[in-house]
N, C-alpha and C positions, 0 to 999 in steps of 0.2 A: 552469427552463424558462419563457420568455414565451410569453402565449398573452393575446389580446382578449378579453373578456369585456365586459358591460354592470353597469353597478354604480348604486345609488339613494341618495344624501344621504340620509341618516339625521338628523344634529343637525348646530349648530357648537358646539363649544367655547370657550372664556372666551381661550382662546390663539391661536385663530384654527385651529388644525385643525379636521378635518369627520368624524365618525364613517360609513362606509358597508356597505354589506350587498350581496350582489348581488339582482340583480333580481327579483321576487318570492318571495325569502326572508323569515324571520316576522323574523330576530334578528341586531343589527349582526356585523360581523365584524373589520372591523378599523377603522386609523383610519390617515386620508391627511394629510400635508402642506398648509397653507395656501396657498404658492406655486404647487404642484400643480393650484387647483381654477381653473378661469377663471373672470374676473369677472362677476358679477352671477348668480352660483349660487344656489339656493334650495332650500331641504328639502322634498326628495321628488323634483328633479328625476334624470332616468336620463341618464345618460351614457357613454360607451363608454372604455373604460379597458384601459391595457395591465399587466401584471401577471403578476411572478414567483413561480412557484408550487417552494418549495422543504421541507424537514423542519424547516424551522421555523415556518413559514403562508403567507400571501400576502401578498406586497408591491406597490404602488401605483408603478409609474415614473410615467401621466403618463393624462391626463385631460382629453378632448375632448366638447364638446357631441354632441348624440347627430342627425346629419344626419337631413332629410327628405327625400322628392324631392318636389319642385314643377311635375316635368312628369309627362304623360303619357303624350308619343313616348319609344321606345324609347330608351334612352343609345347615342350612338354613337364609336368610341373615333376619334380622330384621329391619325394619323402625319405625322410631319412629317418629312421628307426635303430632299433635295437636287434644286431643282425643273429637273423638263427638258424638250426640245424635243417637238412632237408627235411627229417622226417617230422619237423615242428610243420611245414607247410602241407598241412595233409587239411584240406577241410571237409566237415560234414553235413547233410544235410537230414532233416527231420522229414518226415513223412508221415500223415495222418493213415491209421491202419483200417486194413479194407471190412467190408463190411460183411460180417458170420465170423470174426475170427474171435473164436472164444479164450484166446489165452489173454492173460489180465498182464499189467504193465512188467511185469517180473519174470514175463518169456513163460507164466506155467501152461503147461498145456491139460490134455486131455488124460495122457501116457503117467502120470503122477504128480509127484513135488515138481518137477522139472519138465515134464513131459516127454519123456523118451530119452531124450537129448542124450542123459548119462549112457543108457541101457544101451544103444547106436554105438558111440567111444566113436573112436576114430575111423575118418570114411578113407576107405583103401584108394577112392579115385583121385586122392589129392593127395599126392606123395611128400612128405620134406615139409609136409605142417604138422607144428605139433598138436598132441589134444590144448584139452582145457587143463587138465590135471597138471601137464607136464607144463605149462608155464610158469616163468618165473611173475612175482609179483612187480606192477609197474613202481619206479619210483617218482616222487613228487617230481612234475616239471614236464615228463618225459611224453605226455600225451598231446603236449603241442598248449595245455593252457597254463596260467600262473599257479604258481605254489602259493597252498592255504598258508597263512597266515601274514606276516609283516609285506607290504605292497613293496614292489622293484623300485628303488632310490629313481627321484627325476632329478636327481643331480647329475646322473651319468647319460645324458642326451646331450646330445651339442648344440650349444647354444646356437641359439635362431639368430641369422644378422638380419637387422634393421633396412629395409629395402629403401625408404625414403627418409625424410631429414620430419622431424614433426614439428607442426606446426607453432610457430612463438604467440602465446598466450598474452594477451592483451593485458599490463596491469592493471590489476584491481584498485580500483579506490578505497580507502581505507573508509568502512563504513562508521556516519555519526553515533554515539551513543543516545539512546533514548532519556531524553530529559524525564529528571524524577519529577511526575506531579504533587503537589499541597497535601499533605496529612497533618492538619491538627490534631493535637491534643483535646482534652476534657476537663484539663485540672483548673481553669479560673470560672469554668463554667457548672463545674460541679458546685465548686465553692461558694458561691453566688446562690444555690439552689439550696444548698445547707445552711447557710444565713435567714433564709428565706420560711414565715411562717407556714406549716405544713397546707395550711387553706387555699395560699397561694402559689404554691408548686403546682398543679394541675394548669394553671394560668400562665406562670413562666415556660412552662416545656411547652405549652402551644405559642408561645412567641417566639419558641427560638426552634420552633419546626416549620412557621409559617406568618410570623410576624400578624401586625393586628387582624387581617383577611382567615387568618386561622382561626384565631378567638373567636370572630363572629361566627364562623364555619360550627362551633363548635355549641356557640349558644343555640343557633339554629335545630341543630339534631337533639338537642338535651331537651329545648322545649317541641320540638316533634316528640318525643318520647313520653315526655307528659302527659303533653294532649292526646296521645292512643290512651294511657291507662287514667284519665282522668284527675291525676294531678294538677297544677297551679303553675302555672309558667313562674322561671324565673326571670327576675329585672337583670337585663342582659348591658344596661348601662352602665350598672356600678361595677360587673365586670372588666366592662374595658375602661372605665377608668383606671382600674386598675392596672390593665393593661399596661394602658398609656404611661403610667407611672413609672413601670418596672424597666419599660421596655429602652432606656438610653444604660442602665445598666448592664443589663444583658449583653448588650450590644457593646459595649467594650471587652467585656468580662469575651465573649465569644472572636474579636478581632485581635483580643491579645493571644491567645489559644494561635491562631492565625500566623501574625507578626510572631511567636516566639517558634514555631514550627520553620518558617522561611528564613528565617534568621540560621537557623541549626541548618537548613542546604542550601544557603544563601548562593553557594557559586553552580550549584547541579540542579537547580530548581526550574520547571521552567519559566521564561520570561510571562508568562499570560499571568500566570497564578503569582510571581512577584507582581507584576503591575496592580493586581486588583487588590492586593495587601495595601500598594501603598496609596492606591488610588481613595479605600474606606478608611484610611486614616485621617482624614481630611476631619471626618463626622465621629469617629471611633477614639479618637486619643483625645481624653478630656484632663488628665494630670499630667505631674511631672516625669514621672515614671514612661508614661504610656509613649509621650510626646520624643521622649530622648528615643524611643525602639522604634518611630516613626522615621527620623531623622536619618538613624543607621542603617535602616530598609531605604529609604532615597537614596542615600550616595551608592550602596550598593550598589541598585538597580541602576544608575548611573553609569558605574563602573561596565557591569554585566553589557549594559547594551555597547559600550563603545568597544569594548572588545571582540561584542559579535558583530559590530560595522565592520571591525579590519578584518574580522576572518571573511566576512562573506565580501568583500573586495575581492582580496586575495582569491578566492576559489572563485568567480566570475573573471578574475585576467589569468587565472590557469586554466580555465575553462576556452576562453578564445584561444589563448595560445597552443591550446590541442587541437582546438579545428572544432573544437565538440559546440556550436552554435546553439543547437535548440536547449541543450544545458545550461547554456549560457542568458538563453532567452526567458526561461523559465525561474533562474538564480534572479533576475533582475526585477521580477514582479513580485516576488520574495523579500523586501529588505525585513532585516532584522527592529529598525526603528522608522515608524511613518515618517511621508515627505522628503525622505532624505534625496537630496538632489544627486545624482553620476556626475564622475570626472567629465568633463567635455572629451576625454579621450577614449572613456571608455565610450562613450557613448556613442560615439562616430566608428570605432572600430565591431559593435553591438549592429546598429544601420547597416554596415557594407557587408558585415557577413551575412546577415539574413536575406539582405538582396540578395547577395552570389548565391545562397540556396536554391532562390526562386528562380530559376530556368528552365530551357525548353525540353532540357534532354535532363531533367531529376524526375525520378517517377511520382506516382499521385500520392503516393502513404509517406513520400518526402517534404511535399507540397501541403500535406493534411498535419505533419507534426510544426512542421515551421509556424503554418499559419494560424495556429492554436498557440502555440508561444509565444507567436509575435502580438497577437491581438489584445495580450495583457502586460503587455512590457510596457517600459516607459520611452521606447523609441519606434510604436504603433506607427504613427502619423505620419515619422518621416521614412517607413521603408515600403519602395515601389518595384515589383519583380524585373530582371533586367530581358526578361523574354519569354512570351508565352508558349504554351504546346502549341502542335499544329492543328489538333483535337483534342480540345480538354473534354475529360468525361463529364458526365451529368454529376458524379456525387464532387468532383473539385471545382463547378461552376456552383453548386448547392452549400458548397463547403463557402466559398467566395462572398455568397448573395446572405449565408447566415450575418456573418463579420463584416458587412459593408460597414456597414455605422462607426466600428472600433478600425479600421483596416480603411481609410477613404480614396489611398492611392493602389490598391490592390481593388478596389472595386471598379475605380477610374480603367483601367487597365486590360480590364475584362468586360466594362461597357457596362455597368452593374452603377444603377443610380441608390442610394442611400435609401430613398424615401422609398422602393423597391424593395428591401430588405426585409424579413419577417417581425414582427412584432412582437414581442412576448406582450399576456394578458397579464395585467396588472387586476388587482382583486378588486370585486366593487367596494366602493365607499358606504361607510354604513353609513344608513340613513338618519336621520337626526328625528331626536325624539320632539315631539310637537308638545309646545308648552302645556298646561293642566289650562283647562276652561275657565274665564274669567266670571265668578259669579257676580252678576247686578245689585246692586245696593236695595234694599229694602224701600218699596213708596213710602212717602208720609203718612202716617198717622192722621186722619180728622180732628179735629177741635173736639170731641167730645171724649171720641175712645183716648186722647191723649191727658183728659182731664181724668179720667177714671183709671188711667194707669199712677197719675201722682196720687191720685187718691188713695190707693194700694199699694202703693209706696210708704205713704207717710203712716199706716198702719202697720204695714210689717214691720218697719223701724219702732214705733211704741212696743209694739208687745216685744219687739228683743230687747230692748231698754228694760222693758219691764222684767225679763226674764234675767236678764243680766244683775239686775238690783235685787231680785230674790236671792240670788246663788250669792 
């Protein structure tokens, strides 16, 4: 946001920049552009300066000697118009009419059409005016407003001069394109269903909307449905055997759909939706065919990600080299490929900025963005503020004591112990299902009851013998 402020030369530098401070502050604050300062500047002089105040500091657009006034009568402002006759400057005023006055908006009165008006003619006490009659008709323009129709040119007004210099617009960063996500096709997975005997199409399209969890899903409600109208359950086993059968072909036939989709936006695609291509390839590519489109998705994605290493380099060291830190801080926690370890240089140049953030004289929504950036970066641990307020608020001591844990020399710093810090609840652990009861073995049998069950034993075996040898 731009906003005027007044600012005071501090030093100049060996390079021709000007260190400045605003106006009776103790301690510089930033530092302006050479070109920026007008000539014959001098240290200590105030001048009135326009300047973007963003989360990253304040920046210098442009820098004007600081006016005095040299009168003493009031300023008065000038308009300049389009100059006109005397008798254009006549103005009039409207007046609400008084009240019993029975002539309507068109002056009639009581006297007739007109109400008298005519029948009167001209009053002898006002000499040297004409009547009504004897005027001539007005023409367009002449009553002091615009003539109807086409509007007066605003070409012919003199141009307005420009009182101050406006202010220089901060480049824009050229904004990412949004990565295209995965749209498969249909056509290996139609084909597959068209192969497929019409009995078991109902089976297939529940595996490949919800895999085997589906199919049971689905036996369940079919024999809920039964069991209302008194039907016969079905055997919900030979289903998913079925299932089971179908279900590694599907599953190619549905990953190749997949692979030949990411293949066709192999370089616009985005990085998640290639990895999980080529991640089910592993279980998805069972031929020759399938294995080679496996192959060409790997190096791709290969490719893909070393290219987004060097750009998100690249935009994290023009990122410091702007000044722009918590951008910097936040690219870092970002990489495009896990693990990936920073130069030792960016990394050290990543620590010292977000220190020099953290001091006594940055306000608290400076202190709140850094420390949100920094507490997911990979240079957490080594950055410690190089000076605190004189009174930190309650929400930048709150802000502190959230992040002690990720943040441990920012907590050190503010007297803030780790074990201090709030906890987040972790969800209870489900509880474990207690085994099924263990049934006790049956007592022995007596010597007797034991002899009269072989004895009905060795009967029921005769008569099936015997039954066996009739048939």
């Amino acid at each position: 946001m731009s906003r005027r402020i007044e600012v005071e030369l501090t030093s100049a530098r060996d390079d021709g920049s000007w260190t400045w401070r605003a106006a009776g502050a103790r301690e510089p604050r930033g530092v302006v552009a050479a070109d920026l300062v007008p000539p014959g500047a001098k240290v200590g002089d105030v001048m009135r300066a326009e300047a973007d105040f963003d989360l990253d500091g304040v920046s210098i657009t442009s820098i004007a000697p600081k006016q005095e006034k040299k009168r003493n009568e009031a300023e008065r402002i000038e308009i300049i118009g389009q100059p006109k006759r005397d008798e254009q400057l006549v103005t009039s005023t409207l007046t609400s009419r008084p009240k019993g006055d029975r002539r309507d908006s068109r002056g009639r009165g009581e006297g007739g059409e007109h109400g008298g008006r005519r029948e009167r003619g001209d009053r002898p006490d006002r000499p040297g005016r004409p009547g009504r009659s004897d005027r001539s008709p007005r023409k367009p323009g002449e009553d002091g407003g615009r003539p109807k129709g086409r509007p007066e040119d605003r070409s012919e007004r003199p141009a307005r001069s420009a009182e101050r210099r406006p202010p220089r617009a901060r480049p824009d960063e050229p904004s990412k394109p949004k990565p295209k996500r995965l749209r498969p096709g249909r056509v290996h997975r139609a084909a597959v269903l068209e192969e497929l005997p019409p009995e078991h199409r109902p089976i297939a399209e529940q595996v490949l909307a919800g895999d085997i969890p589906a199919v049971r899903q689905a036996i369940d409600k079919e024999n809920a449905s039964r069991v209302a109208t008194g039907e016969p359950a079905i055997n919900g086993d030979e289903l998913l055997a079925i299932a089971e059968k179908l279900r590694p072909r599907l599953r190619t036939a549905e990953w190749r759909d997949k692979a030949e989709a990411a293949m066709a936006d192999v370089d616009e695609i985005d990085l998640r939706d290639l990895r999980s291509v080529v991640v089910a390839a592993d279980s998805a590519a069972r031929d020759d065919e399938t294995r080679a489109l496996a192959t060409q998705l790997r190096e791709a994605l290969t490719k893909r990600v070393d290219a987004e290493q060097a750009a998100w380099v690249a935009e994290l060291t023009a990122a410091l080299d702007q000044g722009r830190v918590v951008r910097a801080l936040r690219l870092s926690s970002r990489p495009p490929k896990a693990g990936v370890i920073l130069d030792p240089a960016l990394t050290t140049r990543l620590a010292e900025g977000a220190c020099a953030s953290l001091t006594a004289d940055a306000p608290a929504d400076r202190w709140a963005a850094v420390l949100d950036a920094t507490a997911f970066s990979p240079v957490r641990l080594a950055v410690k503020p190089q000076s605190l307020p004189e009174q930190p608020s309650e929400e930048l001591v709150a802000n502190a004591k959230k992040l002690a844990s990720r943040l441990p020399q920012v907590a050190a710093a503010f007297g803030i112990e780790p074990s201090d810090a709030p906890r987040t609840r972790r969800p209870p652990k489900p509880k474990p299902v207690p085994p099924p009861p263990r049934i006790p073995p049956p007592p022995p049998m007596p010597a007797e009851a034991a002899e009269s069950a072989e004895v009905a034993q060795e009967i029921g075996g005769s008569s099936e013998d015997e039954v066996a040898g009739d048939s």
